[in-house]
N, C-alpha and C positions, 0 to 999 in steps of 0.2 A: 504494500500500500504506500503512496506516495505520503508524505510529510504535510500537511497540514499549518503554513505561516500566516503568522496576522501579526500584519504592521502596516503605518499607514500608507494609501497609496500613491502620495503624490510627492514622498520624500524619500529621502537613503537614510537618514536619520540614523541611529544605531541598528535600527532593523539592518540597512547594508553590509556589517560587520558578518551576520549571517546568512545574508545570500550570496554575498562573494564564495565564504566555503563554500553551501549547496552549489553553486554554478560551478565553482573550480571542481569539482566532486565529479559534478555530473549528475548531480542525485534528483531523484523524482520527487518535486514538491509542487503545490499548488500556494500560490500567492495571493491566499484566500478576498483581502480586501482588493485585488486589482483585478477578480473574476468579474465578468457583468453578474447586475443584482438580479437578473433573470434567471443566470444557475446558482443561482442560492450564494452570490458575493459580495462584494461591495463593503463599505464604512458600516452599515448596516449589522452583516453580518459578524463584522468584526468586534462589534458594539455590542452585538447580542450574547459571541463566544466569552467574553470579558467580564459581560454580567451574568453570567449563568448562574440561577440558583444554587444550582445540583453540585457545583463543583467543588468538589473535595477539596483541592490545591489550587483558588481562583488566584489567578495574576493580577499585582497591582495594575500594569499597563502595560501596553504591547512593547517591544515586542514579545512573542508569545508561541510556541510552537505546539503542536498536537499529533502525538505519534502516537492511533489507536485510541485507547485510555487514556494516556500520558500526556499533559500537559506543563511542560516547562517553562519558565518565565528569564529574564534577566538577560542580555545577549552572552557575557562570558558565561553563565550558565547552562543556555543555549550551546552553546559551542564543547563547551567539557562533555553536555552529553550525545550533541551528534560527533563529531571526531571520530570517535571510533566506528562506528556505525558508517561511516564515509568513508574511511581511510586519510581521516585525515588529524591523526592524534598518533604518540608515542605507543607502544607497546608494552612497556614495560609502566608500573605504577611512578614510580620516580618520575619518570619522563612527562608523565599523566599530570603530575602534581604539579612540573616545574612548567607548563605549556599551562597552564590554570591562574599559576603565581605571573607569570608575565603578560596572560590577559586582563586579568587582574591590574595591574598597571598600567596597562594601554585603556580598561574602560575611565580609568583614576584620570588621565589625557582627555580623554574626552569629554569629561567634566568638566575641565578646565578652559578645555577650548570652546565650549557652550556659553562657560560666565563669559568669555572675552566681548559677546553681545548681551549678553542679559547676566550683569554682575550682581546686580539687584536685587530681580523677583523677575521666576518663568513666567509668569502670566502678565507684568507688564508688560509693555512694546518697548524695541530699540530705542525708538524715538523718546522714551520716556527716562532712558539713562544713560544718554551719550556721553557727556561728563564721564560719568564712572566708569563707561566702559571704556572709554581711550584712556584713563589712567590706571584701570587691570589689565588690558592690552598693552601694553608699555610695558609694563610689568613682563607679563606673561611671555614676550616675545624677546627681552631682555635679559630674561635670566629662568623662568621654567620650562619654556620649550627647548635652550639648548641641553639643558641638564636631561630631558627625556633624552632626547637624542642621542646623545654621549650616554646615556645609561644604554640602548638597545646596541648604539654600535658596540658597547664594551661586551655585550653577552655575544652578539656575532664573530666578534674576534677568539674570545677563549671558548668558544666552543670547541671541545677534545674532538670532534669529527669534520673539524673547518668552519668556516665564516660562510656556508653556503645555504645554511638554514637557522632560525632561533635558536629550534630545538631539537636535536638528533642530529642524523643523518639523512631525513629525506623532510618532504614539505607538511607544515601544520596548519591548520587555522589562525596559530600566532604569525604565520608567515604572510596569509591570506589579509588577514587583520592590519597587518604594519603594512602594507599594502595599499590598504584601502586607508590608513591615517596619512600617509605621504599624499595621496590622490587629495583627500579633503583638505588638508594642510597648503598644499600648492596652489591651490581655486582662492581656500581663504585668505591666505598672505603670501601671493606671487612674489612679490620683494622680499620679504623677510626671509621666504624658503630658499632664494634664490641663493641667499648668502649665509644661511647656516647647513644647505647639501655640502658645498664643500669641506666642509668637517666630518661629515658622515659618510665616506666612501661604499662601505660594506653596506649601510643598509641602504641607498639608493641602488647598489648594486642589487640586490634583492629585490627592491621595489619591481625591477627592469625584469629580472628573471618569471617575477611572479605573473607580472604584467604579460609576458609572452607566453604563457602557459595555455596550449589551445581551446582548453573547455572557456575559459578566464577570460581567454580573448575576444572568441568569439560572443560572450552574453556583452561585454566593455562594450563591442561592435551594433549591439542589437535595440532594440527599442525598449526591451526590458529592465535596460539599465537608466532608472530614472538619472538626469541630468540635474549637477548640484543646482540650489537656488539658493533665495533669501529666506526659505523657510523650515531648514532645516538644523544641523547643528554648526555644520563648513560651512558660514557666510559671507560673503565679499562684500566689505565696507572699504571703500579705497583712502578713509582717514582713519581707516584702525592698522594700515599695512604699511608702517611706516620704513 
């Protein structure tokens, strides 16, 4: 049975974090709110799975998976428990753990780079905390984003199996994931990225490797791949990209 996703469908938002694995994968899922509301999909449905009475393990908020019974919430959640089921997780538990702790990290990043538009309160507008967001964005691009950066490239480097994946010796989700933070990262601060890649050799080299991967390529290529905007988490404000 295919995989069952609900997230919303007019962004990549964290929901993209897990369809890049599923598409890198190959894996059979439906994209339940980008279904028409005629076969039973849409916000609608999405709205409906999230408030379900019945459910055991209801999700605070999408994104949200459904495998069978099983419904998982959180995206590095999401991820630790498709990986395996994909082929796209460690083997051994060690590896399981350390591909979890460095997701883990990377969702910590994505926090971050959400406040750089709404440092405030989610539910206000941009326009309502400009101030604050160009003096956390200063911040943020001054001194937290290189330190991620220089944290992933240094796990690339000592990896005992080469600089060619996070974790192991062949591709993860964490690979898929930093992936998709370079892609968002580059849309939102084209300047800033331009001039903190050349610090990060390994992991843009990875970026490139993951990027050329043909399941990967071909959805990047496709209309499935929703295209960044202003209403997601990667936003382009060209006086916060200094």
């Amino acid at each position: 049975m295919a995989f069952e996703f609900f997230y919303w469908p007019t962004i990549q938002g964290r929901g993209e974090f897990v369809r890049v694995a599923l598409e890198d994968a190959g894996a059979a899922y439906i994209d339940v709110a980008r279904k028409p509301e005629a076969l039973g999909g849409g916000v609608a449905a999405l709205l409906q799975a999230l408030r379900d009475p019945n459910a055991e393990h209801p999700p605070y908020a999408p994104p949200f998976l459904r495998d069978g019974a099983r419904v998982i919430s959180q995206s590095a959640n999401i991820l630790r428990y498709l990986g395996p089921k994909i082929g796209l997780a460690p083997s051994d538990e060690a590896g399981c753990e350390w591909a979890h702790q460095l997701q883990l990290v990377i969702t910590d990043l994505i926090k971050e780079v959400h406040d750089t538009h709404h440092p405030l309160a989610a539910n206000w507008y941009y326009d309502e905390q400009k101030p604050e967001a160009l003096r956390y964005t200063q911040h943020f691009l001054a001194q937290r984003l290189p330190g991620y950066l220089a944290y992933f490239e240094r796990v690339l480097a000592r990896n005992s199996h080469g600089p060619g994946h996070l974790v192991g010796n062949a591709i993860s989700y964490v690979d898929t994931s930093m992936f998709q933070m370079v892609e968002g990262l580059r849309y939102a601060f084209p300047k800033a990225m331009a001039r903190a890649e050349n610090a990060v050799p390994l992991l843009i080299a990875l970026h490139d490797r993951v990027a050329q991967r043909p399941k990967l390529a071909a959805y990047l290529a496709s209309s499935r791949r929703i295209a960044f905007n202003e209403h997601g988490i990667f936003r382009h404000y060209p006086e916060l990209d200094a």
